[in-house]
MIVO-219738 format. One record per residue (C-alpha): x, y, z; residue in one letter; residue number from 1. Coordinates in Angstrom, 1 decimal. Last residue first. Layout:
residues N
       px       py       pz   code   pos
        X        Y        Z      A   NUM
...
end
This chain:
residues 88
       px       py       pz   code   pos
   -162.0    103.5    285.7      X    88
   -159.4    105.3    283.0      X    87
   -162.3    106.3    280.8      X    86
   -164.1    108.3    283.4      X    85
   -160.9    110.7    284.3      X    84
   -160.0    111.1    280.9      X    83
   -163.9    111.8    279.8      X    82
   -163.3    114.4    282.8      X    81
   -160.1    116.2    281.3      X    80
   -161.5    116.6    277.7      X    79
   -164.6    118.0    279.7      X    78
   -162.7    120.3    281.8      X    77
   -160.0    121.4    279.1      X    76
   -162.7    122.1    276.3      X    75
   -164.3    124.3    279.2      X    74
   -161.7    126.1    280.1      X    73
   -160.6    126.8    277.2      X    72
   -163.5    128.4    276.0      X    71
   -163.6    130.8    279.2      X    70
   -159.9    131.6    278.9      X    69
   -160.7    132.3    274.9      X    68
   -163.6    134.3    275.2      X    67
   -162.4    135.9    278.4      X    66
   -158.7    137.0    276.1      X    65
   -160.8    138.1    272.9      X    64
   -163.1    140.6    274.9      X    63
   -160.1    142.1    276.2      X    62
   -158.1    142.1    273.1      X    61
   -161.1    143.7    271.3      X    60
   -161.7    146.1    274.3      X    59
   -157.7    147.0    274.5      X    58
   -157.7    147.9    270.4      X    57
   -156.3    145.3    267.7      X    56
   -158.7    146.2    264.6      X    55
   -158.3    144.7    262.2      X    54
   -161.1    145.8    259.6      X    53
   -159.6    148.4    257.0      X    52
   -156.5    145.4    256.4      X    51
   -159.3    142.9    255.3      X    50
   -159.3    143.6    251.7      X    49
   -155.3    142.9    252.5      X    48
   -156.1    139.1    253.1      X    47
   -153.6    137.7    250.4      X    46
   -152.6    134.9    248.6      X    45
   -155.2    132.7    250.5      X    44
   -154.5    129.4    252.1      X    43
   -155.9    129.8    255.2      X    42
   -152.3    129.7    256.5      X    41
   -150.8    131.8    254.1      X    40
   -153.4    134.7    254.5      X    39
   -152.7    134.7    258.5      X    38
   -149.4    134.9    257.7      X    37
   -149.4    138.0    255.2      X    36
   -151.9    139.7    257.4      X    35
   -149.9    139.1    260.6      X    34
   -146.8    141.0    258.4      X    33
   -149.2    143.7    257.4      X    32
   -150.1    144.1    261.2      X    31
   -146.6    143.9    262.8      X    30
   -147.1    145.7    266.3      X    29
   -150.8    145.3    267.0      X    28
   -150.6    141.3    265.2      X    27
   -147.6    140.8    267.5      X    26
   -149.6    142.2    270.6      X    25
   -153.1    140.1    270.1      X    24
   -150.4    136.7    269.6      X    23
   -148.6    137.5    272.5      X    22
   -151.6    137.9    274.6      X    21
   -154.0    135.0    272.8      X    20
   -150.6    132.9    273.9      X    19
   -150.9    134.4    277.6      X    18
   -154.6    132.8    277.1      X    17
   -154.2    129.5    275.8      X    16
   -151.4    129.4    278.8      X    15
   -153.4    130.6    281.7      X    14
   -156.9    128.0    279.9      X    13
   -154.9    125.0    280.2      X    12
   -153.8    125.6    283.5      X    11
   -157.0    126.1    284.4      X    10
   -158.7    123.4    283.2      X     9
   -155.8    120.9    284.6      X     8
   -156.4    122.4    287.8      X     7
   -159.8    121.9    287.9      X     6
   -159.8    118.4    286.5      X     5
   -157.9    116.9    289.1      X     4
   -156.1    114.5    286.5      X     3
   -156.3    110.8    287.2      X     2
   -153.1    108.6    286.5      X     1
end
């Protein structure tokens, strides 16, 4: 099975990028709580020094969301193509 590698990309990079959404609006609505999970993941007992810093405004989130679509995008193409080549 062969993807078409354009489609694939973009699908990929929709859904990486309605998660970045919901992620960008659960860190603007719970912030301490975000803090708290983001500090457990890396380990950390806690990231409050960092509380003056996030910063969750519409340019952020916007400049966030292209970063991650374009990103995307691109992992997706070439993880999609080296599919494509291997399977010949």
């Amino acid at each position: 099975m062969k993807f078409n590698v354009n489609k694939f990309s973009c699908a990929a990079s929709v859904a990486m990028s309605v998660m970045y959404v919901a992620c960008a609006i659960y860190t603007y609505v719970f912030p301490t709580i975000s803090l708290n999970l983001s500090a457990s993941y890396l380990l950390m007992s806690n990231l409050s020094l960092f509380a003056p810093y996030l910063q969750v405004s519409l340019a952020n989130v916007v400049s966030g969301l292209l970063q991650t679509f374009v990103f995307t995008y691109i992992t997706a193409f070439i993880f999609a193509w080296l599919y494509n080549k291997m399977g010949k």
